[in-house]
DRENBA-453859 format. One line per 10 residues: their letters; for each residue z, y, x of C-alpha. Coordinates in steps of 0.02 Angstrom, whole numbers, plus 32768, in hexadecimal, padded with zeros to 4 digits. Example, Ala and Ser with C-alpha at 12.3 -4.5 7.8 and 13.67 -1.06 7.14 Angstrom:
<rs>
AS = 8186 7F1F 8267; 8165 7FCB 82AC;
</rs>
This chain:
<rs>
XXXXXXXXXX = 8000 8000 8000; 7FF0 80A7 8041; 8067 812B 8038; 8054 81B8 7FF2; 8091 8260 806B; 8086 82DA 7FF5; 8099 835B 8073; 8001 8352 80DC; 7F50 8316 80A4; 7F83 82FB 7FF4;
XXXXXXXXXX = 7FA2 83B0 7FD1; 7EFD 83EA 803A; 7E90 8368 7FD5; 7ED7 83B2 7F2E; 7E70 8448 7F51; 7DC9 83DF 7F62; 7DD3 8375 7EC7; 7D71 83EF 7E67; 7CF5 83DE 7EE8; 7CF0 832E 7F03;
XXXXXXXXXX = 7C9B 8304 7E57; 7C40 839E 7E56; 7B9C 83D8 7ECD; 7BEC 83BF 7F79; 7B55 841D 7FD7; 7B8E 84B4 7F7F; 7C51 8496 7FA0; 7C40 8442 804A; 7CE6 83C2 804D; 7D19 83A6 80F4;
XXXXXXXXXX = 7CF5 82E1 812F; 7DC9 82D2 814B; 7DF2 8307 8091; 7D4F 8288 8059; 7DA9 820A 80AA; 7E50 8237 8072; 7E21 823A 7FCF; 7DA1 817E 7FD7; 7E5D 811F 8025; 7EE5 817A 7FCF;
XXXXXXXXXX = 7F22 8126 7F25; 7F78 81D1 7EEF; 7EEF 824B 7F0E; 7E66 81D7 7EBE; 7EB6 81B7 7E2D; 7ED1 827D 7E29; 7E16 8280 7E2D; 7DE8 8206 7D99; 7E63 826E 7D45; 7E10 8303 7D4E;
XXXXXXXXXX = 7D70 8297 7D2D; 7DA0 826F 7CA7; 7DDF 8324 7C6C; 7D37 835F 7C81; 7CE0 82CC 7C2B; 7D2E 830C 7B90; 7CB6 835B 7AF3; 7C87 840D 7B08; 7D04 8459 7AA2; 7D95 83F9 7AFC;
XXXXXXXXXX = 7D4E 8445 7BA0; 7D47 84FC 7B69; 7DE5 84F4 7B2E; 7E1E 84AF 7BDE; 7DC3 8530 7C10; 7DFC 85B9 7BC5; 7EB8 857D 7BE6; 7E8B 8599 7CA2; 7E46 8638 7CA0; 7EAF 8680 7C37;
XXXXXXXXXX = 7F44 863E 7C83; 7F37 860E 7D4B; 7E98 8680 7D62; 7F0A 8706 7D19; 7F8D 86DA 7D70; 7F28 86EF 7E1D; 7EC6 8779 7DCF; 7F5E 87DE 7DDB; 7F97 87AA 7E95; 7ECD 87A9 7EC8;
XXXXXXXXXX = 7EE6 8873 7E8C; 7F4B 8891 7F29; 7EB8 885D 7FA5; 7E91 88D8 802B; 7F45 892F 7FFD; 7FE3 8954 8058; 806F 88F1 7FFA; 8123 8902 8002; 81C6 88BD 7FB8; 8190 8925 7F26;
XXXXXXXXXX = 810F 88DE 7EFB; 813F 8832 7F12; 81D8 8827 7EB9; 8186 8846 7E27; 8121 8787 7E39; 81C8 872F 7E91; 81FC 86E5 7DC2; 814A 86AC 7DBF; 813B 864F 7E40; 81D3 85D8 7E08;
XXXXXXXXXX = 816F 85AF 7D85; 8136 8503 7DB2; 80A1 8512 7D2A; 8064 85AC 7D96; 8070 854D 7E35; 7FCF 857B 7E7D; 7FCA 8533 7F38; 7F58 85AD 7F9D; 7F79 8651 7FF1; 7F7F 86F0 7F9A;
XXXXXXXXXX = 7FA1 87A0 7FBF; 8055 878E 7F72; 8081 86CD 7FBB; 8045 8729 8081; 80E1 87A7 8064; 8159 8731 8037; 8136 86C1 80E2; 8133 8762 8133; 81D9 87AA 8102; 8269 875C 80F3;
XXXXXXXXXX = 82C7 87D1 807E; 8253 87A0 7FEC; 8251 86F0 8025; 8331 86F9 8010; 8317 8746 7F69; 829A 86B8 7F2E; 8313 8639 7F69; 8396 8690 7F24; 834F 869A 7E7F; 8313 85EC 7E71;
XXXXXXXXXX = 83D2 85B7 7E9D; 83E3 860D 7E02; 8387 8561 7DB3; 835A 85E2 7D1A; 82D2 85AE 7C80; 8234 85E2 7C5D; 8258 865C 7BE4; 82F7 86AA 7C74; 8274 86AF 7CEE; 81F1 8704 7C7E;
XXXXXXXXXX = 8288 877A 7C45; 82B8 87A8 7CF3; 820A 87D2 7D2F; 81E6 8843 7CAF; 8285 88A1 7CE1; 8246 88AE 7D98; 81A1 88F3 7D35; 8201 8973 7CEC; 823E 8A25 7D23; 82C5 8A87 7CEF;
XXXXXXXXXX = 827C 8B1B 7CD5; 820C 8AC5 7C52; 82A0 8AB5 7BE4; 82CB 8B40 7B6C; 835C 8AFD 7B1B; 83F1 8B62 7B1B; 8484 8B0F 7BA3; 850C 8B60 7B44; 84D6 8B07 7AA6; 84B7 8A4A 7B2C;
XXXXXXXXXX = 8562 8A65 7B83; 85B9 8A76 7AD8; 8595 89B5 7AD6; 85C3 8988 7B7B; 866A 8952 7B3A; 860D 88CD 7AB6; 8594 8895 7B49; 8626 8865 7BBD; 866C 8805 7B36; 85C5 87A9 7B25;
XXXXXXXXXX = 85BC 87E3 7A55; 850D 8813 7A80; 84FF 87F4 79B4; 856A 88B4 79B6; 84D5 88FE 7A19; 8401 8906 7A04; 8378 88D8 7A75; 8349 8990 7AAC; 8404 8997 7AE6; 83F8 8907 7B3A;
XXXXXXXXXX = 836C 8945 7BA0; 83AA 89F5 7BCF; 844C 8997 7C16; 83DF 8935 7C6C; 8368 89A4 7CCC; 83BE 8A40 7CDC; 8430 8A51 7D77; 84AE 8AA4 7D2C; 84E2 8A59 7C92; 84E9 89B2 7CF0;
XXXXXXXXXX = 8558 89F0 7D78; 85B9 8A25 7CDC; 85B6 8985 7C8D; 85E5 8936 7D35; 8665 8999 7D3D; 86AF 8966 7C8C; 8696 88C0 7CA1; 86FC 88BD 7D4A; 878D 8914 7CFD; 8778 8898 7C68;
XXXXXXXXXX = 879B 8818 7D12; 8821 886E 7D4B; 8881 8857 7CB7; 885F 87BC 7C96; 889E 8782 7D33; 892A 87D8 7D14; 895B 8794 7C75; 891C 86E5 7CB2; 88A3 86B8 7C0E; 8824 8652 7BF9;
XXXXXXXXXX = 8860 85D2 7C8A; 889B 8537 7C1B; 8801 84FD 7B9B; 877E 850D 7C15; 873C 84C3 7CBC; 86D7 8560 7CF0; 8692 84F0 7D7B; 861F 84A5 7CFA; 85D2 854B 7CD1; 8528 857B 7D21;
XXXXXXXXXX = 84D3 860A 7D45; 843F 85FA 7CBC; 84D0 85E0 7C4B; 850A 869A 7C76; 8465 86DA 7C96; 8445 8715 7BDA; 84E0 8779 7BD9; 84DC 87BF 7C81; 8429 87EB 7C7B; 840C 8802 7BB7;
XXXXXXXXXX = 8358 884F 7BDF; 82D0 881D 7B61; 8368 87C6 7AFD; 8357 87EE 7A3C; 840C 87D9 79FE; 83B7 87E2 7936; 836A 8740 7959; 83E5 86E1 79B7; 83E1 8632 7943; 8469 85DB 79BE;
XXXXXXXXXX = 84EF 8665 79C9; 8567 85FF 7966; 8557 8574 79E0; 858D 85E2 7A6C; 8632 8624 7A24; 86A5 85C2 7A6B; 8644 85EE 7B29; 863B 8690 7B1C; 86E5 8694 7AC4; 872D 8650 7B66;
XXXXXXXXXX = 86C4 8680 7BE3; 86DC 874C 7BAF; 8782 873F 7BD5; 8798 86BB 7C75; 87A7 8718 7D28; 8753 86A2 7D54; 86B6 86A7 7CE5; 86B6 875A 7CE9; 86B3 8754 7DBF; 8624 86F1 7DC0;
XXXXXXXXXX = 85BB 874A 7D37; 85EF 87F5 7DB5; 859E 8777 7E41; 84F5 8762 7DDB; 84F0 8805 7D9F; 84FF 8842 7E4A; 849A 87C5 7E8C; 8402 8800 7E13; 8409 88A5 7E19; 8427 88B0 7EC5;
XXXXXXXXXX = 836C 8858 7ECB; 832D 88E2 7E54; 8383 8975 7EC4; 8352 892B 7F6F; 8310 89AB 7FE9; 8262 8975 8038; 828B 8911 80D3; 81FE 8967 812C; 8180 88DB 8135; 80DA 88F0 80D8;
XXXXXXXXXX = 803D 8876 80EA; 7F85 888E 80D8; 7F32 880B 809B; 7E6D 880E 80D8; 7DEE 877F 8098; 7D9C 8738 812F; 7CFD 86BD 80F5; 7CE3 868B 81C1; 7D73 862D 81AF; 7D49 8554 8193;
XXXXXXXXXX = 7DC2 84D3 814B; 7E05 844C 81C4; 7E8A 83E2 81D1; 7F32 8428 81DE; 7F99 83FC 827A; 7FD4 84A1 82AE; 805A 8500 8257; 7FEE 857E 822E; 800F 8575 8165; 7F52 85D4 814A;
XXXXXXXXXX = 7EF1 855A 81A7; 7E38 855B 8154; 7E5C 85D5 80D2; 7DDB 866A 80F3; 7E6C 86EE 80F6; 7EB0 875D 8183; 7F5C 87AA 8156; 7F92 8851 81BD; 8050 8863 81C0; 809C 8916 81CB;
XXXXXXXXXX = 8135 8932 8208; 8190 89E0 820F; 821E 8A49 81F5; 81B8 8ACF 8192; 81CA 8ADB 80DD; 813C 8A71 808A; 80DF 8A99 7FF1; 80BD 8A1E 7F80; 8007 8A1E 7F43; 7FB6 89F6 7E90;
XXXXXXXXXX = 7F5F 895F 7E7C; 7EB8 8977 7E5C; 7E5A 88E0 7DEF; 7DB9 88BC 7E5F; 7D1C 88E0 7DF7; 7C7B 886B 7DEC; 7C32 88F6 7E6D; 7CCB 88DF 7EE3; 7CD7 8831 7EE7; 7C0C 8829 7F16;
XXXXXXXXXX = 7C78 8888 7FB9; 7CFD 881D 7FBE; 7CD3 877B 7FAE; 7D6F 8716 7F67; 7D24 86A4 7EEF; 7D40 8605 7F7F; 7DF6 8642 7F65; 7DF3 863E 7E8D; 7D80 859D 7EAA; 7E0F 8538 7F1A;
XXXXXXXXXX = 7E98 8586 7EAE; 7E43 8569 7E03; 7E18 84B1 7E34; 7ECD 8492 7E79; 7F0C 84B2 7DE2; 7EA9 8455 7D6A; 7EF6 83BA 7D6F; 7F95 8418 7D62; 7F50 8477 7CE2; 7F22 83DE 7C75;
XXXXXXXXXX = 7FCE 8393 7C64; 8029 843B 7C46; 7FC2 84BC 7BD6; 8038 849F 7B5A; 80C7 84D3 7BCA; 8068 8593 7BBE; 807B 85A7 7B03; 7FBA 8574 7AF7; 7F9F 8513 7A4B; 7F10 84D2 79F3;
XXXXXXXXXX = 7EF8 84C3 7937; 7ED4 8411 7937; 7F55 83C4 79C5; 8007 83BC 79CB; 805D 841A 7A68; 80E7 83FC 7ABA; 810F 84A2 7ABB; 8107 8496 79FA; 8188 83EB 79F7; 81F8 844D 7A5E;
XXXXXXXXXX = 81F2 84E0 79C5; 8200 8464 793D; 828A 8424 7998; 82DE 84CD 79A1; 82E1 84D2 78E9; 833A 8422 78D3; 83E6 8421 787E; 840E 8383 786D; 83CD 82C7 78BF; 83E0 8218 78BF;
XXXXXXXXXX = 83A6 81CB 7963; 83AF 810D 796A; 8389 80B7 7A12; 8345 800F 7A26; 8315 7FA5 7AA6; 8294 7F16 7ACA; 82BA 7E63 7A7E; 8353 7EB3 7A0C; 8339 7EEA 7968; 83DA 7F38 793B;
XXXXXXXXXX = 83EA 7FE5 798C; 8456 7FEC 7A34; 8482 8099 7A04; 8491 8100 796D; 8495 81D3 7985; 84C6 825A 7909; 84A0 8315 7954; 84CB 83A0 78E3; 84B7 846C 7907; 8505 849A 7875;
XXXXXXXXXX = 85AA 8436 787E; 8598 843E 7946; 85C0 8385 794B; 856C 82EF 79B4; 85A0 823F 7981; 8573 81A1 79FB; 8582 80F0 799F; 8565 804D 79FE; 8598 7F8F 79DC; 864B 7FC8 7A17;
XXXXXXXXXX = 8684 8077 79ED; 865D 8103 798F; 8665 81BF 79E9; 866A 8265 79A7; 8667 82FC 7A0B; 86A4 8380 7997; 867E 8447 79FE; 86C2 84A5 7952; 8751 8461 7959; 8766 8425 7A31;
XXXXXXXXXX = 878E 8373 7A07; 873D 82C7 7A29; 8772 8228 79BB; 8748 8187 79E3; 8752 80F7 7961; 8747 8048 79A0; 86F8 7FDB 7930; 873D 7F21 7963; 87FE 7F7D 7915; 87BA 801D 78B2;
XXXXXXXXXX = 8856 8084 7910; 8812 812A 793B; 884A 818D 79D2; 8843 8261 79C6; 884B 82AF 7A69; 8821 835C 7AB2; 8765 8378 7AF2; 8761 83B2 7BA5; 86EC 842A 7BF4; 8670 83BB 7C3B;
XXXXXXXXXX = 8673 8364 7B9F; 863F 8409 7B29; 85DB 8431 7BA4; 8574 838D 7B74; 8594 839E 7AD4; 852F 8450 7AC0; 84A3 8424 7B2A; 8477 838D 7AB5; 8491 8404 7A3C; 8423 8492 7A75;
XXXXXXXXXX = 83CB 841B 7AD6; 832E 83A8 7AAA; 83AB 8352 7A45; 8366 82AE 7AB7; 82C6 829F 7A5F; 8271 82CA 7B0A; 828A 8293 7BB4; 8294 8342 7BF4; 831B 83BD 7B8B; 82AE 8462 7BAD;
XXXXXXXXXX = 8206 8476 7BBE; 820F 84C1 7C69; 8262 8429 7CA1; 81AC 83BC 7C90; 8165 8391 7D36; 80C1 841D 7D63; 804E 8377 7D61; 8082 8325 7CDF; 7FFB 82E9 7C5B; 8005 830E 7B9F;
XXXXXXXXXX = 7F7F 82B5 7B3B; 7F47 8282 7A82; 7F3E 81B6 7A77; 7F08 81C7 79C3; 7F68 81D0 790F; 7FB2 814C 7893; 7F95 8173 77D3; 8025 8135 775F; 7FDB 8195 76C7; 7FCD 8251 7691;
XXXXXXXXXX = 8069 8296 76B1; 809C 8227 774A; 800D 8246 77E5; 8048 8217 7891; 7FE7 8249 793C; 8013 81F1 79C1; 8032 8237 7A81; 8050 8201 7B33; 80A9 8276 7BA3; 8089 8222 7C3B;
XXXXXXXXXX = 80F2 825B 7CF7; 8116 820D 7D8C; 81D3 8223 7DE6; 8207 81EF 7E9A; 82AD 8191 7EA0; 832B 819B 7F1F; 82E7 8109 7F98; 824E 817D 7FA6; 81D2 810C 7F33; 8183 815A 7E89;
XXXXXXXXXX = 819E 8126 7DED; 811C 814D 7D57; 8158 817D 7CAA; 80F1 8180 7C0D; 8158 81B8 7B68; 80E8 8180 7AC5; 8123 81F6 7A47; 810A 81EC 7978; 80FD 8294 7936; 80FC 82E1 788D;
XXXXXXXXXX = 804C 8351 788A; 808E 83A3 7807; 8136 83DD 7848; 811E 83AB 7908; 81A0 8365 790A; 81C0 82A5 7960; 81DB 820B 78E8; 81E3 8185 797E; 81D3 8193 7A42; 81E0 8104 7AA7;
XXXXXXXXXX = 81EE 8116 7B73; 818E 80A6 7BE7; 818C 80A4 7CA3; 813A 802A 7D3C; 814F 8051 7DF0; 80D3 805F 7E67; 80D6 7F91 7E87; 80BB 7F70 7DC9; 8007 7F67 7D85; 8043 7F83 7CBE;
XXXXXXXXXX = 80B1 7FF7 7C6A; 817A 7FA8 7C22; 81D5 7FF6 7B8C; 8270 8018 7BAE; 82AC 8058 7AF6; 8262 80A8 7A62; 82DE 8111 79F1; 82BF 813E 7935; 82D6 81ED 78F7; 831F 8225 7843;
XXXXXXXXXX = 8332 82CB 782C; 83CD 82ED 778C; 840E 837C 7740; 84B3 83C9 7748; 84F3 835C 76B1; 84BE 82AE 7703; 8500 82C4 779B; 85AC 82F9 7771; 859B 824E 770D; 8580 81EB 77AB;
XXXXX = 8611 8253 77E6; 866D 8205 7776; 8642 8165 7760; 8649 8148 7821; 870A 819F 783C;
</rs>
């Protein structure tokens, strides 16, 4: 078997597979990536893939294609702008949320990716941001913030910093959106609010609350992040407030909490307020340059790009992008660029256009299962496994009770956030044992809850590997009023002894409400020629009036 190293001529030959079903005389491929590509079991299978992508009817392919220029061409449209220009901190932190985005994970050289290698200021902040482990929508949030300027803000601080006090007690219900957003980008009503919130500390510490129903330990920073940064946040429309109380009820008033939202607040802002660190680069498209094998360290080996790196201790002015015109571009010739960049990312593209918001009328997204789910109240999850017909496991999730209740062949469990208690009924004596819940165990408890409720592998949708591979495998007709489509969400994961595993969820869903009736997991290692099920579980979805009836019947 060969093995795969991922980080050498499998990411060089991910540029050419475009090119290596298309007219190579036009696209010369260079005889080591041919070769690459003829042995290696990884990068030709990424090659039928895309094969088979493009074999598609015309309307499937225009959609692809549409999907990738509106989304990774625009993407590189907007770093492309920056060709020929001096860029600075600036200018880059406005991309740094971006390029966490593993769906945006474009793996070629750009005017904004040649700063960050060159400075080492914006390459702390990107780490230091990406420690931050936030979501799609955090990062999305936080880059628009770098976007915007203060002075573009004509809200009235007097009127923001009367709700300071309400912010640092994380009601964010008390406040609005355009509040929100004047606390966040102007300078002095969040020193204000800093302020507040590290008197609120003080205090705190004094009087020693908040220490005893809560292992702050367990809280991370994307937990904070919303109240800390509350930027693009639209308190109106908040549908899981009332599963945050008893957080926010503790965490507003723990030292210990309150210290480590100071720490991310400082640690953001002090990103948006950093001074230039006096590095710019210039990033110049040379076409003399030819690809080759990389053995060097030099990281833009056979990309036709020279970058000029400024260094200086005069003030630098940060220039305008300017978008390069059809005329331009006929001067600067960066289509080879959008061609290896474009190509890169189709594969990528294929598996995850429905991690972009991008839906059709006719196809169920993932990005739309993840809404449905959203909306779910209240579900009945039972789990089964091969050669058994009686479930193994029998789940109850509600929102509006804030309850999740586990029942196996043993015991029934019920993890009750309202009201911070767990009871556990064993069902060989039918004595029940009530005992209080414990951080970690809330914890669990509200990210089931607020979670994918289990009903996909991944809990958010920025959680799905950039490759993976989302695909229609046809629909089952029970009638009218019952249509089911079916879908494989196939993905591939490397385990600890350094071999890969490949996943393929099947997953039933409702066309009509998008919302999944059955999914059943399968998996086969590298060794194994045919996919194994490993469970299936069968969804219900109850209203408020049968589940407190299983409630019942079960405790």
């Amino acid at each position: 078997m060969v093995a795969h190293n991922f980080d050498s001529l499998c990411k060089q030959a991910e540029l050419y597979c475009y090119d290596f079903l298309s007219d190579k005389s036009q696209w010369p491929i260079p005889e080591f990536i041919v070769n690459h590509i003829n042995q290696c079991p990884h990068c030709y299978e990424r090659v039928n893939r895309l094969k088979t992508i493009l074999s598609q009817p015309e309307g499937r392919i225009s959609l692809e294609q549409k999907q990738i220029n509106s989304v990774i061409a625009n993407w590189l449209s907007l770093q492309f702008a920056y060709v020929g220009k001096r860029v600075t901190c600036e200018t880059v932190k406005l991309f740094l949320p971006g390029l966490l985005e593993p769906a945006l994970n474009v793996k070629i050289p750009t005017p904004i990716t040649v700063h960050l290698h060159s400075c080492p200021k914006c390459l702390d902040d990107l780490k230091t941001i990406k420690e931050l482990k936030l979501s799609t929508k955090q990062l999305c949030r936080l880059s628009n913030l770098f976007l915007k300027k203060a002075n573009e803000n004509n809200f009235s601080c007097s009127q923001a910093q009367k709700a300071i006090p309400s912010v640092v007690s994380m009601a964010l219900n008390k406040t609005d959106k355009d509040t929100l957003k004047h606390l966040c980008v102007c300078p002095d009503c969040r020193k204000k609010l800093s302020q507040h919130r590290e008197q609120v500390c003080n205090e705190s510490l004094n009087n020693k609350t908040g220490e005893q129903t809560f292992i702050c330990e367990g809280i991370s920073a994307s937990d904070f992040f919303d109240y800390v940064v509350p930027y693009g946040i639209d308190p109106a429309n908040d549908q899981y407030v009332q599963f945050r109380r008893f957080f926010t009820s503790h965490a507003s008033v723990c030292p210990v909490c309150l210290a480590n939202m100071q720490e991310l607040h400082n640690t953001v802002f002090g990103i948006a307020e950093r001074a230039e660190s006096g590095i710019a680069t210039i990033y110049h498209i040379d076409e003399s340059a030819e690809t080759k094998a990389v053995e060097s360290g030099d990281i833009y080996a056979g990309f036709p790009i020279r970058v000029e790196m400024i260094k200086s201790g005069d003030e630098i002015k940060v220039q305008e992008p300017v978008i390069i015109s059809n005329a331009a571009s006929k001067r600067i010739n960066i289509r080879p660029l959008f061609k290896i960049g474009i190509a890169a990312a189709a594969v990528i593209l294929v598996g995850t256009v429905l991690l972009m918001n991008i839906s059709t009328a006719k196809a169920v997204t993932l990005d739309g299962i993840y809404k449905a789910i959203e909306k779910v109240k209240n579900v009945h999850i039972s789990s089964f496994i091969p050669n058994k017909k009686e479930p193994v496991q029998q789940q109850w999730v509600s929102r509006t009770l804030n309850v999740n209740m586990i029942k196996t062949e043993k015991e029934s469990v019920l993890w009750d956030a309202a009201n911070r208690i767990k009871k556990n009924k064993y069902l060989n004596s039918n004595s029940v044992q009530t005992t209080n819940l414990t951080a970690e165990m809330i914890a669990d408890s509200q990210n089931m809850i607020t979670g994918s409720l289990g009903l996909l592998p991944f809990n958010s949708i920025s959680e799905i590997p950039s490759d993976a591979e989302w695909k229609s495998v046809g629909n089952i007709n029970h009638g009218i009023a019952d249509k089911t489509e079916v879908y494989d969400l196939i993905w591939v994961e490397k385990n600890y002894d350094g071999h890969f595993m490949f996943k393929k969820g099947k997953f039933f869903i409702d066309a009509e409400t998008s919302l999944p009736r059955r999914v059943e997991l399968y998996q086969k290692s590298d060794s194994d020629s045919e996919y194994i099920l490993k469970y299936t579980r069968v969804v219900e979805y109850l209203d408020n009036s049968a589940m407190k009836n299983m409630m019942k019947e079960a405790f």
